[in-house]
C-alpha positions in Angstrom: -72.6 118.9 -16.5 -70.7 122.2 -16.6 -69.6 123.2 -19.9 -66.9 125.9 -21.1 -66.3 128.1 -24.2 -62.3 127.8 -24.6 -60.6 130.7 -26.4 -57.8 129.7 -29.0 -54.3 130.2 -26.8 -51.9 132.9 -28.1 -49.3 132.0 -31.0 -51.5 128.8 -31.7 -51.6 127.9 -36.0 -55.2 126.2 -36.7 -54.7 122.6 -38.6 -57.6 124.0 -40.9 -60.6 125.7 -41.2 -62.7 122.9 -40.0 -60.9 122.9 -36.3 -61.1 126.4 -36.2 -64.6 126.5 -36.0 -64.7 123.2 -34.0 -62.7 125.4 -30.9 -65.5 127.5 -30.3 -68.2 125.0 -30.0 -68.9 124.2 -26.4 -68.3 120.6 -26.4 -65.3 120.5 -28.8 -62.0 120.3 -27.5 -58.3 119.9 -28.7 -56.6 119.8 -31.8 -53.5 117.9 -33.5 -49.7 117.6 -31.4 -47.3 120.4 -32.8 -44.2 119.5 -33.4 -41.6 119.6 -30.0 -39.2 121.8 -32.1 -41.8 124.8 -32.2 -40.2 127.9 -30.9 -41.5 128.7 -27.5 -44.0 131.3 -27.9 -45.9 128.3 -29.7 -45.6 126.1 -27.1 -48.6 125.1 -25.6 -47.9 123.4 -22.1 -44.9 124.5 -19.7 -43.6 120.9 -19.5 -42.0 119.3 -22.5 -40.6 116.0 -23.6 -38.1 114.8 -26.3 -38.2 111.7 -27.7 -34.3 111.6 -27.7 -34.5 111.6 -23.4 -37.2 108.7 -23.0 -35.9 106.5 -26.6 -33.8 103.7 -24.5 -37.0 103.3 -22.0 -39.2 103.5 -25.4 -36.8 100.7 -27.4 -37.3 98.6 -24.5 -40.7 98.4 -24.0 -40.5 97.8 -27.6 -38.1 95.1 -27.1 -40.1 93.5 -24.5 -43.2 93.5 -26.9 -42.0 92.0 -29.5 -40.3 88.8 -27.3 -44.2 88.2 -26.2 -45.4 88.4 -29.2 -43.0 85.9 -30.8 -42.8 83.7 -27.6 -46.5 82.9 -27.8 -47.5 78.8 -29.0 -49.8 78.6 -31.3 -53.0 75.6 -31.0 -52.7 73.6 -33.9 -55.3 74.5 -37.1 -56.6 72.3 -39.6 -58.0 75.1 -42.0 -54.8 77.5 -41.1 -52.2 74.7 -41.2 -48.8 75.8 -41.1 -49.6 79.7 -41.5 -51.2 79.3 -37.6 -47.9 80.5 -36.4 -48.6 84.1 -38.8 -52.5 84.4 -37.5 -51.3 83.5 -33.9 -48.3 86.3 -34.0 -50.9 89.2 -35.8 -53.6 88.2 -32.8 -50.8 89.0 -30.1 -49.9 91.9 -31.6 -53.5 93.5 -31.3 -53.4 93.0 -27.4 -49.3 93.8 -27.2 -49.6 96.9 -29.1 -52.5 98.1 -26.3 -50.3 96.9 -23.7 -47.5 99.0 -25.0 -49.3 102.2 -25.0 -50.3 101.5 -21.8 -47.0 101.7 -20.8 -45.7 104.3 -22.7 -47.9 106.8 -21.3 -47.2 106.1 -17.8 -43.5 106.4 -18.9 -43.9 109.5 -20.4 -46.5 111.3 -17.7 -43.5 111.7 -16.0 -42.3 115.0 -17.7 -45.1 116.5 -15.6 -44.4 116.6 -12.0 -48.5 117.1 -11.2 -49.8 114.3 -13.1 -49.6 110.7 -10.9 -50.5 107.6 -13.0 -52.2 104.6 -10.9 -51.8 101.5 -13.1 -52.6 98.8 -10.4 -55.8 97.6 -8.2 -58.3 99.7 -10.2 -60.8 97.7 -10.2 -63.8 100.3 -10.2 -66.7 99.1 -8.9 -70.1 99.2 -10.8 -72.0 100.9 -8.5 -76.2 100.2 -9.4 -77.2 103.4 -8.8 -74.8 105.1 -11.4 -75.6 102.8 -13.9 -78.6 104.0 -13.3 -78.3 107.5 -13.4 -76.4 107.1 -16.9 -78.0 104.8 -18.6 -81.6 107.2 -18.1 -80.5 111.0 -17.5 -78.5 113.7 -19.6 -74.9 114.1 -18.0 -76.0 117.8 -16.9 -78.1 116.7 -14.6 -75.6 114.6 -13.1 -73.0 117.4 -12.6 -71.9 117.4 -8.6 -73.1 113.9 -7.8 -70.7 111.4 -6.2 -71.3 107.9 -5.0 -70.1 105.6 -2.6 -67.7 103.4 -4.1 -68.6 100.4 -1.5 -72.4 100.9 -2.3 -74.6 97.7 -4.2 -73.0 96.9 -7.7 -72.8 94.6 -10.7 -69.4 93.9 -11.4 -66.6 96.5 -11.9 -65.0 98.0 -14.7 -61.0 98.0 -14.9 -59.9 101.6 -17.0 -56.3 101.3 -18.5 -54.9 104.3 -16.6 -55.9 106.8 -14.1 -54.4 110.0 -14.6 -54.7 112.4 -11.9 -53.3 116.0 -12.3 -52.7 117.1 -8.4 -52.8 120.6 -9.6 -56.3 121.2 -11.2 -57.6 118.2 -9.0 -58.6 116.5 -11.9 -58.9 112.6 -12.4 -59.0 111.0 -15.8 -60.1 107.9 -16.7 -59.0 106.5 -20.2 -59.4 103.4 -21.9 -56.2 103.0 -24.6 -57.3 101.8 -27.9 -54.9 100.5 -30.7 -57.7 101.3 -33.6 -61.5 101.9 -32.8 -62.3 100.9 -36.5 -62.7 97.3 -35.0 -65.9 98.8 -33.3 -67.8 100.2 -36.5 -70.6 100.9 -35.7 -72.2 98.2 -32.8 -73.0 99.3 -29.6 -69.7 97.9 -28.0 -68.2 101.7 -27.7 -71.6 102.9 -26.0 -71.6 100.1 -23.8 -67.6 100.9 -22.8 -68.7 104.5 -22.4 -71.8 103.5 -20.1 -69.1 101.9 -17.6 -66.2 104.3 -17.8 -69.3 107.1 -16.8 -70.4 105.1 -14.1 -66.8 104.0 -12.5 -66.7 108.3 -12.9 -69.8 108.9 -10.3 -67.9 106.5 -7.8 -64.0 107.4 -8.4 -63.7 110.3 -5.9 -64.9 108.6 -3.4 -62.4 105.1 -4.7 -59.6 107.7 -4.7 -60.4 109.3 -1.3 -60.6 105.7 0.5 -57.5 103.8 -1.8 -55.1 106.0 -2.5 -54.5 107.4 1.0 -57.4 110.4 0.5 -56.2 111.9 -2.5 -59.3 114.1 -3.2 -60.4 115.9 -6.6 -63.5 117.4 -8.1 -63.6 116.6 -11.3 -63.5 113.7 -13.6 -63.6 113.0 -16.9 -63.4 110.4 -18.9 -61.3 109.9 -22.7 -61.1 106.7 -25.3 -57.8 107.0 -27.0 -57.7 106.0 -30.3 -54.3 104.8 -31.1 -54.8 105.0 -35.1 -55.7 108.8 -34.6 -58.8 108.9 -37.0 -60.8 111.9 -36.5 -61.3 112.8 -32.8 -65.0 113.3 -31.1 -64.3 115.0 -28.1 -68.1 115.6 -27.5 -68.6 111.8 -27.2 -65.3 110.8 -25.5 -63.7 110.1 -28.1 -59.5 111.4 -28.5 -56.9 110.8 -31.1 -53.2 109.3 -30.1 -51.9 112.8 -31.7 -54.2 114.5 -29.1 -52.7 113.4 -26.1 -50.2 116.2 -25.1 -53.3 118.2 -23.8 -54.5 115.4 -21.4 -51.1 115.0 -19.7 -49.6 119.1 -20.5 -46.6 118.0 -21.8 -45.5 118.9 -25.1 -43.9 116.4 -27.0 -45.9 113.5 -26.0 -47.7 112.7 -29.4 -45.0 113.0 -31.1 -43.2 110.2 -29.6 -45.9 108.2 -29.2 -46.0 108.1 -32.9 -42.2 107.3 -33.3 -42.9 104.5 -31.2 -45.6 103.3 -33.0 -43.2 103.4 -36.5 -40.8 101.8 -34.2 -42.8 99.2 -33.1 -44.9 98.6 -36.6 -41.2 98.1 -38.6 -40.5 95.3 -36.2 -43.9 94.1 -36.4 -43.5 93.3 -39.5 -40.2 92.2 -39.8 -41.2 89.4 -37.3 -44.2 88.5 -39.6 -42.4 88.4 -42.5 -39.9 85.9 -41.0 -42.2 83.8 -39.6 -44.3 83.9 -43.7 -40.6 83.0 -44.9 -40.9 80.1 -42.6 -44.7 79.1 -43.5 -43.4 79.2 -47.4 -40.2 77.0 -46.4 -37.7 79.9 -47.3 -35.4 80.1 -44.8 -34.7 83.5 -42.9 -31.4 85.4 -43.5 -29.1 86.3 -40.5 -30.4 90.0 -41.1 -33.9 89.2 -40.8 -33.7 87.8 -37.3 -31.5 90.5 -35.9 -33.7 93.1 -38.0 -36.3 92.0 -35.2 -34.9 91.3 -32.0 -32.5 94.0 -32.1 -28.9 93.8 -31.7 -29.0 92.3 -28.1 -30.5 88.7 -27.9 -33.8 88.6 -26.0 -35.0 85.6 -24.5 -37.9 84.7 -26.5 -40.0 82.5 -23.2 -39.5 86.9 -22.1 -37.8 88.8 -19.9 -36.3 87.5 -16.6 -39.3 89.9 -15.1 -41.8 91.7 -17.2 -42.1 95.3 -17.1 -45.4 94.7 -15.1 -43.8 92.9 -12.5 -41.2 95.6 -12.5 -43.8 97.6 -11.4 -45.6 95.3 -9.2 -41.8 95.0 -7.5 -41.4 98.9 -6.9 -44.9 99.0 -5.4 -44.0 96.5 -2.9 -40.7 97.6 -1.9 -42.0 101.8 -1.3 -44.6 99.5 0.9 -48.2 99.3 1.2 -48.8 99.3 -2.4 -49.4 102.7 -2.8 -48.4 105.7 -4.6 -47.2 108.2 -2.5 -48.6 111.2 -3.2 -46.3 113.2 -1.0 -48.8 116.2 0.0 -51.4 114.1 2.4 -50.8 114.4 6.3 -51.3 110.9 7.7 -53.1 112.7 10.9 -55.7 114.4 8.8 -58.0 111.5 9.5 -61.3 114.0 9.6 -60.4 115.6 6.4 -63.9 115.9 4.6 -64.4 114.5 1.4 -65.8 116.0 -1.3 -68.9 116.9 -1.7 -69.3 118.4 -5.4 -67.5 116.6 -8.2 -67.9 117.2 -11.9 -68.3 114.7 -14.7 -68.2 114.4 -18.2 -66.1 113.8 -21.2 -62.2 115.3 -21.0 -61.8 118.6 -22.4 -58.6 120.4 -22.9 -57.5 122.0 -19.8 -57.6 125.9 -19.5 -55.2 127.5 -18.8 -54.6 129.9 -15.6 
């Protein structure tokens, strides 16, 4: 796998000595979000978002969250008793909060005109042969292999998001976690890394044949830790406060952390509500607004979830698609590609 010695970028301030010296190792990349109020010579991507222009499409993913979370029914418990209703709503949280990253991503991707976000249908076949090849082989001497998507496999693997950045014909493939302290150390994460590698030999060839030949030659591959402990780009692994430099958009780690503090305040607003309950102390008036917000929301959710939102728009623009607006339809005997790169995501350079 091709690797690359990245220079520090003019007008950049090192977090610490540590990351300073992490930059010039070859397989280290990326360092903490800067704040979106930086002057402009410390910018580091031309495209730029503010977390005062996305907050009402933010508060409402939040909003929608939260009424899931609240709406579930727990199963009786004989050892839990009454406080089932507690474990039931901090369970539902752990998959809601992934869920809501999910989302907010794609939402914010948007402040950069080249990245397109699939979210749908990528289910990413297992092929045998690249399980294979990464199970038994170091990823150098995979560099510029690519696999038919449609060849023999066992099972597929579904990423969170595909990012693809039109512009350097680069695909990502990330996998969104709310805290990888739940995986210690088992070999859960290895396995997960085993199958987003894989589903990376076979995506060109997925993306030429799904999404109306949409070509690139390089993908890589990123685990996003949502708690943003201490990143590990040389094994895949990315901190939340990391993200701009995936997506080239200043700004974005910074309000994925507001909406995090957003969404953890009325986390726990609704837990302690329902612990006022489990004790028999009845919740105040404030309380319950506290957590569903100053508008009521129907707590069996919204008339149509922000999924089926989507699923709506993708039927209505037609075959299910994105349109990626720069693919002739008569360019049937376009080659594909031949050469691909793979590997764990590094931070773009820049031009």
């Amino acid at each position: 796998m091709t690797t690359h010695t990245l220079s520090v970028p003019a007008g950049e301030v090192l977090r610490s000595t540590a990351a300073a010296a992490s930059m010039f190792s070859q397989r280290s990349f990326g360092l903490g979000a800067r704040s979106i109020g930086e002057p402009a010579a410390l910018r580091r991507h031309p495209h730029l978002v503010r977390f005062a222009e996305v907050e009402a499409d933010l508060d409402l993913l939040i909003d929608r969250a939260i009424a899931a979370i609240a709406d579930g029914e727990p199963v009786e418990d004989e050892i839990l008793g009454h406080y089932v209703h507690i474990a039931s709503l901090v369970r539902a949280v752990s998959f809601r909060e992934g869920k809501l990253l999910e989302q907010a991503v794609e939402r914010l991707a948007k402040a950069n005109p080249n990245i397109v976000v699939l979210t749908q249908s990528l289910k990413l076949p297992l092929v045998k042969a690249a399980l294979e090849a990464v199970s038994g082989n170091d990823w150098e001497s995979l560099d510029g292999i690519k696999l038919d998507c449609e060849a023999p496999a066992k099972g597929s693997y579904t990423p969170d998001l595909i990012l693809v950045n039109r512009a350097r014909h680069t695909a990502y493939i990330l996998d969104l976690k709310r805290s990888l302290a739940s995986y210690g150390d088992t070999s859960r994460l290895e396995e997960l890394k085993l199958k987003m590698m894989a589903s990376a030999m076979v995506l060109p060839d997925w993306l030429y044949k799904n999404q109306k030949r949409l070509m690139v030659d390089t993908v890589e591959v990123a685990i996003v830790d949502g708690a943003s402990r201490p990143s590990d780009h040389a094994a895949g692994i990315w901190a939340l406060s990391e993200i701009d430099d995936l997506l080239e958009i200043d700004g974005v780690a910074a309000c994925m952390a507001e909406l995090r503090l957003r969404f953890g305040r009325r986390v726990q607003q609704l837990l302690e509500v329902e612990a006022r309950k489990a004790l028999g102390v009845v919740p105040n008036a404030a309380s319950a607004s506290a957590v569903f917000g100053k508008s009521p929301i129907a707590l069996n959710g919204p008339a149509r979830s922000y999924e089926e939102e989507l699923a709506m728009a993708s039927r209505e623009d037609g075959d299910g698609h994105y349109d990626l607006g720069c693919f002739d339809e008569d360019q049937d005997d376009e080659p594909e590609p031949v050469r691909i790169r793979v590997g764990f995501a590094r931070r773009p350079r820049r031009h």
